[in-house]
MMTF fields as JSON, N, C-alpha, C and O atoms, coordinates in Angstrom:
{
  "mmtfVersion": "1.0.0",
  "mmtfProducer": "UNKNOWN",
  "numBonds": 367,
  "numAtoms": 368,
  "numGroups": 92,
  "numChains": 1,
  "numModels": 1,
  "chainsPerModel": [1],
  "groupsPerChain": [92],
  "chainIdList": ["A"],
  "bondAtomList": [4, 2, 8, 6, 12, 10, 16, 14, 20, 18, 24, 22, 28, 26, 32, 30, 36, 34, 40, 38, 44, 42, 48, 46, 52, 50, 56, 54, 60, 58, 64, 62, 68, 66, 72, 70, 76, 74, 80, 78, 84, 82, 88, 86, 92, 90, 96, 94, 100, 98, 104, 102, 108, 106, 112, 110, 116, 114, 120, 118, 124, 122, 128, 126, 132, 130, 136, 134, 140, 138, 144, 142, 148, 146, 152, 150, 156, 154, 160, 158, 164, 162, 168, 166, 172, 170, 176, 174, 180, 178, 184, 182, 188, 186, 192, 190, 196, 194, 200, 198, 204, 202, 208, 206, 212, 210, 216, 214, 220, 218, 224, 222, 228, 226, 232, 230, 236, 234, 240, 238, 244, 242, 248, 246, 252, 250, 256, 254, 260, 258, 264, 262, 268, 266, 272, 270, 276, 274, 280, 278, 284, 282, 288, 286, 292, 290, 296, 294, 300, 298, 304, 302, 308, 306, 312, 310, 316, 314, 320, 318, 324, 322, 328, 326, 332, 330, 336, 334, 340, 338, 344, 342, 348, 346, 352, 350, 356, 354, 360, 358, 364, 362],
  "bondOrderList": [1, 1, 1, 1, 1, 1, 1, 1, 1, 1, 1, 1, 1, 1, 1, 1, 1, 1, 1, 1, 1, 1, 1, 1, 1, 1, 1, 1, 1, 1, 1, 1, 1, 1, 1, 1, 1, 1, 1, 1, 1, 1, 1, 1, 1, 1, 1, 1, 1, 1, 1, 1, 1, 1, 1, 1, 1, 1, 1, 1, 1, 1, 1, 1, 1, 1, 1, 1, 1, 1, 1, 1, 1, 1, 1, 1, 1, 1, 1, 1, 1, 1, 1, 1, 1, 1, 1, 1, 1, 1, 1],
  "groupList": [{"groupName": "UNK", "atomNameList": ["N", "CA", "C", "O"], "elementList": ["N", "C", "C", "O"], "formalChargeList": [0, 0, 0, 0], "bondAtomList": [1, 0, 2, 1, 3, 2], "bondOrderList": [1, 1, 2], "singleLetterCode": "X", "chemCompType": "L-PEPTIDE LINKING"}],
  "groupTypeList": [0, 0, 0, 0, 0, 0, 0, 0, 0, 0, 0, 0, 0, 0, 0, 0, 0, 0, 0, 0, 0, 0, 0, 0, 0, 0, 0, 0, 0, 0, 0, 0, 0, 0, 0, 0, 0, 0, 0, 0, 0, 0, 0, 0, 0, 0, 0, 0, 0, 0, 0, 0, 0, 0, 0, 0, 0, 0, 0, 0, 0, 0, 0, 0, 0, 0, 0, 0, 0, 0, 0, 0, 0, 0, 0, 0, 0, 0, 0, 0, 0, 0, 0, 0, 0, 0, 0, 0, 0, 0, 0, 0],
  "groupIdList": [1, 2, 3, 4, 5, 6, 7, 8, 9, 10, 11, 12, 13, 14, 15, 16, 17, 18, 19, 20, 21, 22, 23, 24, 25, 26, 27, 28, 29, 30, 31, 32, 33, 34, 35, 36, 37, 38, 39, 40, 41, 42, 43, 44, 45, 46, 47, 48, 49, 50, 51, 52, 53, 54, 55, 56, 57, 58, 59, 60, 61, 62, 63, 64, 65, 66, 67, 68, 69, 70, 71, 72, 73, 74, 75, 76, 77, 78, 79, 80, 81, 82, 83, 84, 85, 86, 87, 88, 89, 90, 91, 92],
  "secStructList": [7, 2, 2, 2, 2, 2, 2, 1, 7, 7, 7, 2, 2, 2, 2, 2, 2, 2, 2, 0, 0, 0, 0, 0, 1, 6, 6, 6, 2, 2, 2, 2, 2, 2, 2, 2, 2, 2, 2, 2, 2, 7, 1, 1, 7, 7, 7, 7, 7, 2, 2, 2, 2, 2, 2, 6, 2, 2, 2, 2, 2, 2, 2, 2, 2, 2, 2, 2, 2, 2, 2, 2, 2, 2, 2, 6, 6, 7, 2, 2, 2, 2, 2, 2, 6, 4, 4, 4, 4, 6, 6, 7],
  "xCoordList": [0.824, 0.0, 0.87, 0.83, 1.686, 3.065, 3.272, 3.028, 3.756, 4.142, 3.574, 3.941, 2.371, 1.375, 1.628, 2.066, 1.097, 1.292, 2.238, 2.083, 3.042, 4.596, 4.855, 5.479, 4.227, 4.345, 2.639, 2.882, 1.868, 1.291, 1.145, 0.215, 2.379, 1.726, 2.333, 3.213, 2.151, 2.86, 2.93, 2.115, 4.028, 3.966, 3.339, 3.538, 2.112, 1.711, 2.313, 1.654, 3.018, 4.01, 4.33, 4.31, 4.557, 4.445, 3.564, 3.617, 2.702, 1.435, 1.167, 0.628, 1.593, 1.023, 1.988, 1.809, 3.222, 4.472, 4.158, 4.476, 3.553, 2.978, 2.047, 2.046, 1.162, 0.152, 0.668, 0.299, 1.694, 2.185, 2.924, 3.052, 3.546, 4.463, 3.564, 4.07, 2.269, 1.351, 0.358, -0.229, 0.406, -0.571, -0.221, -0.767, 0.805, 1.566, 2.843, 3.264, 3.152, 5.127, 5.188, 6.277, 4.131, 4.218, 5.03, 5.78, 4.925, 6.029, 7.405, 8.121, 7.95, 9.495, 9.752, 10.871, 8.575, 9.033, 8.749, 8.95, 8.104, 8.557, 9.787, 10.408, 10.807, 12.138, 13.152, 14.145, 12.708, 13.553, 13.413, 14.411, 12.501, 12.676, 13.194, 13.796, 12.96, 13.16, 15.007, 15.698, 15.219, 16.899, 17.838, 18.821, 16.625, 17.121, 17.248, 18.056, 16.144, 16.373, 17.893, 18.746, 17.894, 18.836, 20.252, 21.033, 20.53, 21.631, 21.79, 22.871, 20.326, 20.452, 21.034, 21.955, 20.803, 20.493, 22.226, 22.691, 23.105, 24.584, 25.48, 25.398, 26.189, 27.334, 28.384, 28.741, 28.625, 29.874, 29.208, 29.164, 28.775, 28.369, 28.793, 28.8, 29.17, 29.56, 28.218, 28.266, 27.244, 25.524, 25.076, 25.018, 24.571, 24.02, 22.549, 22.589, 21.181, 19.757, 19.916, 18.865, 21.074, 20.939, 20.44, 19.309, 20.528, 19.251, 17.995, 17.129, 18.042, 16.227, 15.843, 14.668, 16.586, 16.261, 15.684, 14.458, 16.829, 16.68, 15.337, 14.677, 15.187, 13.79, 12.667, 11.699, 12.412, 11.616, 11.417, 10.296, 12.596, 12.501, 11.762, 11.016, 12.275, 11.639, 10.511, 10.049, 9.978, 7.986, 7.823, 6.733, 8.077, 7.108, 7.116, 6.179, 8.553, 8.701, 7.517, 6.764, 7.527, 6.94, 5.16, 4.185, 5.232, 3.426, 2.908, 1.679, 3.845, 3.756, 3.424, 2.638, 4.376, 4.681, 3.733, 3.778, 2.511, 1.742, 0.606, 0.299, -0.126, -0.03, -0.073, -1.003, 1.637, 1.966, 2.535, 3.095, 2.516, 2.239, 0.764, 0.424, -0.332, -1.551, -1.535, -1.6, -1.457, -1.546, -0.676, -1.24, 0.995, 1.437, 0.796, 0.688, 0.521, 0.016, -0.864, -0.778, -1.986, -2.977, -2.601, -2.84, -1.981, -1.12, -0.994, -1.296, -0.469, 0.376, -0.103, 0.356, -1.711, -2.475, -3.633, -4.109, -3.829, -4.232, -3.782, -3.942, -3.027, -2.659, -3.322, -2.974, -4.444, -5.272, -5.677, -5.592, -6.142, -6.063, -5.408, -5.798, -4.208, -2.857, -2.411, -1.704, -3.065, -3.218, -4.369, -4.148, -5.46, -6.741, -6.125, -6.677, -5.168, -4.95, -5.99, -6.016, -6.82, -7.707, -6.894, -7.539, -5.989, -5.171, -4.995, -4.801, -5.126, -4.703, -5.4, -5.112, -6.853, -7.843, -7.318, -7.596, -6.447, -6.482, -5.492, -5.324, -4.964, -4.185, -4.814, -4.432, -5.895, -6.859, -7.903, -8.66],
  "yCoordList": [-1.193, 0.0, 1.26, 2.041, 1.468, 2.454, 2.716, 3.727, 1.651, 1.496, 2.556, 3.559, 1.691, 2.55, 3.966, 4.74, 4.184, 5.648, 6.652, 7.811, 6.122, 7.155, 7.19, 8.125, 5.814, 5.599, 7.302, 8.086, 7.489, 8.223, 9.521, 10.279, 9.819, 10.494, 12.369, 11.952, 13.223, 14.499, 15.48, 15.703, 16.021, 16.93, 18.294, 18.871, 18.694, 19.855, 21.256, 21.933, 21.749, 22.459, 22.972, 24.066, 21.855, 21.925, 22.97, 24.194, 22.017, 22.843, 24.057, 24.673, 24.614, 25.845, 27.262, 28.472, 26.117, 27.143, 27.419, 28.547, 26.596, 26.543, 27.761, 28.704, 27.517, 28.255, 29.834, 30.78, 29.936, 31.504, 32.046, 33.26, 30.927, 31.53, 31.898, 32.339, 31.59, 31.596, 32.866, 33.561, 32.889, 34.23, 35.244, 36.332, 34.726, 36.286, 36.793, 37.94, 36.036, 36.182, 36.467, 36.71, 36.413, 36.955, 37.59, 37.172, 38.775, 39.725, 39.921, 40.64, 38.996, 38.827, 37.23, 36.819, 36.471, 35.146, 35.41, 34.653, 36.955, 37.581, 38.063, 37.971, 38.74, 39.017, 37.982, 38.08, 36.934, 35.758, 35.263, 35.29, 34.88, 34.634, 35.62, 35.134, 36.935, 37.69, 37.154, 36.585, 37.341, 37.324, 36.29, 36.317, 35.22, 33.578, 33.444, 32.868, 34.203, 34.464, 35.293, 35.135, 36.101, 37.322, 36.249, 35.933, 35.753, 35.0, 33.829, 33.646, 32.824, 32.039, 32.413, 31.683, 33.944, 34.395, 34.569, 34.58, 34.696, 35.331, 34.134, 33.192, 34.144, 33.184, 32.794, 31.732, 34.147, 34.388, 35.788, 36.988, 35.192, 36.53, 35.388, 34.159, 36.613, 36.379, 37.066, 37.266, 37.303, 37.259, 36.06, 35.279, 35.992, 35.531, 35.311, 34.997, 35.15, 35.945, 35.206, 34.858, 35.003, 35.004, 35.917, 35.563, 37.281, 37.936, 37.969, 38.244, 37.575, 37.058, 36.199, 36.14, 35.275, 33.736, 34.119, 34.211, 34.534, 35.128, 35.954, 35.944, 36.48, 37.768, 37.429, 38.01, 35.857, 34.979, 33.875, 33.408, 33.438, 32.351, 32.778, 32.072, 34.446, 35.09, 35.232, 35.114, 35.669, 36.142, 34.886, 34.841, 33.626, 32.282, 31.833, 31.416, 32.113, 31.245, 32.68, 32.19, 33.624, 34.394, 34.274, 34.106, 34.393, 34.111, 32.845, 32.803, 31.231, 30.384, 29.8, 28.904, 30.679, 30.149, 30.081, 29.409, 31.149, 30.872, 29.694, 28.823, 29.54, 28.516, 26.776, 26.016, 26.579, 25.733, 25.364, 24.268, 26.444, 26.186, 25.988, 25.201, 26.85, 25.601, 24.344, 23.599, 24.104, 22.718, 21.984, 21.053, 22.119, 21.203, 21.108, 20.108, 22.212, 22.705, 21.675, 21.053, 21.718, 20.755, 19.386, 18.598, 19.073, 17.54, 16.946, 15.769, 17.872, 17.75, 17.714, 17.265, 18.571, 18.532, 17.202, 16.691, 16.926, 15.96, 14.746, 14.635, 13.621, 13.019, 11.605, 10.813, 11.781, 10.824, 11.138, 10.454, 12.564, 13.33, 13.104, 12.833, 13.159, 12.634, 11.404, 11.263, 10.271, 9.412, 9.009, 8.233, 9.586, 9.151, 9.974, 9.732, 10.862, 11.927, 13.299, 14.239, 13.107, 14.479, 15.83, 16.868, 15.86, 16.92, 17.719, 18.921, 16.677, 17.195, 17.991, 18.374, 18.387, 19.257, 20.484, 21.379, 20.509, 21.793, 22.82, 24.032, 21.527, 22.403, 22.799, 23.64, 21.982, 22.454, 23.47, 23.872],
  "zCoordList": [0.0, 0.0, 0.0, -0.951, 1.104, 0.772, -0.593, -1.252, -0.902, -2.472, -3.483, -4.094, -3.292, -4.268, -4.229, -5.079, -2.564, -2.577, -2.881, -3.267, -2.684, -3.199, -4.593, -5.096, -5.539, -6.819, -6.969, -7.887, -6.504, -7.057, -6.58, -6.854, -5.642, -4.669, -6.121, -6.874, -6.296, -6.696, -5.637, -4.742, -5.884, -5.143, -5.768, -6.837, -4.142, -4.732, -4.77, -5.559, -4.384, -4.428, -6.171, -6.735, -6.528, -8.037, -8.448, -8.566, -8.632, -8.596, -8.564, -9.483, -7.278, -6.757, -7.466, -7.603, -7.832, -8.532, -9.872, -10.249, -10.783, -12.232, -12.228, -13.019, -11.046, -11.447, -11.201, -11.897, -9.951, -9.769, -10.928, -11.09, -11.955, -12.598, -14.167, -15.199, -13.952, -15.003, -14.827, -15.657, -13.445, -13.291, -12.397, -12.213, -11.842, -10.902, -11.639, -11.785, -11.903, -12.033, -13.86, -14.38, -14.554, -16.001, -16.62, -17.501, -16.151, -16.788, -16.539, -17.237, -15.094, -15.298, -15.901, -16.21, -15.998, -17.14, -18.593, -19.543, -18.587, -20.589, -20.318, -21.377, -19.103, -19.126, -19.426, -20.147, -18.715, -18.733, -20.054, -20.774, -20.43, -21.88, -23.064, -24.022, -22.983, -23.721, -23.433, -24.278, -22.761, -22.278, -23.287, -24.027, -22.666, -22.77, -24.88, -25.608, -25.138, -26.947, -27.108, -27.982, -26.093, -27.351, -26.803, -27.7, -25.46, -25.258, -26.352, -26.912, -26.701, -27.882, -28.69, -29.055, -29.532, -30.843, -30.994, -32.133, -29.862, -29.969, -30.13, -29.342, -30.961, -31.344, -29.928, -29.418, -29.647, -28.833, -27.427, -27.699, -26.01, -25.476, -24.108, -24.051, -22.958, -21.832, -20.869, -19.656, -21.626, -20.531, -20.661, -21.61, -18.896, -18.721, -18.476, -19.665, -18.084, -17.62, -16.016, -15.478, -15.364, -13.72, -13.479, -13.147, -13.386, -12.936, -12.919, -12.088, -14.2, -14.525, -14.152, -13.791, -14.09, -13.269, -12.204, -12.151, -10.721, -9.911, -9.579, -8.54, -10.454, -9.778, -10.114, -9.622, -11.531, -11.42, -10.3, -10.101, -9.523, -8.929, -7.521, -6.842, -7.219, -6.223, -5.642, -4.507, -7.241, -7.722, -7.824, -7.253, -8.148, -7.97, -6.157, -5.476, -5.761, -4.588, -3.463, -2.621, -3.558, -2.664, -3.104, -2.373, -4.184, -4.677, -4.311, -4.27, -3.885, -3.721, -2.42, -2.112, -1.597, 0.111, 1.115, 2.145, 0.565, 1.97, 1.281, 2.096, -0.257, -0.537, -0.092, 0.177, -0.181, 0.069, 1.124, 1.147, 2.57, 3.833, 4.14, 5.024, 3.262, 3.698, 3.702, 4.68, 2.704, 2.275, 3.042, 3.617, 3.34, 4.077, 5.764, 6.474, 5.997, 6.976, 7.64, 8.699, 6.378, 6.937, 6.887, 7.802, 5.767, 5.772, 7.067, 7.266, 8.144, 9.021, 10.214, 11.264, 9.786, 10.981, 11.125, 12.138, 9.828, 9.395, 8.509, 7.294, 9.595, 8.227, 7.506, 6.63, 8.384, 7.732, 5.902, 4.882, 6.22, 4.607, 3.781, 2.645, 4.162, 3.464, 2.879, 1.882, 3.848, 3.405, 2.267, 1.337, 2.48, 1.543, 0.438, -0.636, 0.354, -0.858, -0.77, -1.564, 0.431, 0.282, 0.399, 0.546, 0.362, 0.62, -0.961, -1.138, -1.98, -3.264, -4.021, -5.155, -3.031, -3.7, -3.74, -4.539, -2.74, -2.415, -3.583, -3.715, -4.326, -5.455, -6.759, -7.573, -6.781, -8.036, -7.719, -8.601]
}
């Protein structure tokens, strides 16, 4: 039964980061990409978009955190939930 569960279990966290970087964090993941083209587009360039990375990884992880302290939150307070998987509503 373990088994199973770990074979299906996802983490929601995931989740909760997809969706910040889809509807909060927008306009520094058009920086990052914009970046990530013009660095492609160069034969020979010593830029990098670590900054952009950076100030994306920020805006997902801060739009994310309180989130995905619910959710573990309750995991934790409940882990019968956890076990049935009722916990995974909470990411959809």
């Amino acid at each position: 039964l373990i088994s199973l569960l770990a074979q299906d279990l996802v983490d929601p966290a995931t989740a909760i980061k997809e969706k910040c970087a889809e509807s909060h964090c927008t306009a520094l993941k058009a920086k990052l990409d914009e970046c990530n083209d013009r660095v492609q587009s160069k034969n020979k360039t010593t830029e990098t978009c670590f900054e952009e990375i950076l100030d994306f990884y920020h805006c997902v992880d801060h739009c994310a955190a309180s989130d995905i302290f619910k959710v573990y939150n309750d995991v934790f307070n409940d882990p019968v939930s956890f076990i049935s998987c009722d916990f995974f509503q909470h990411v959809k």
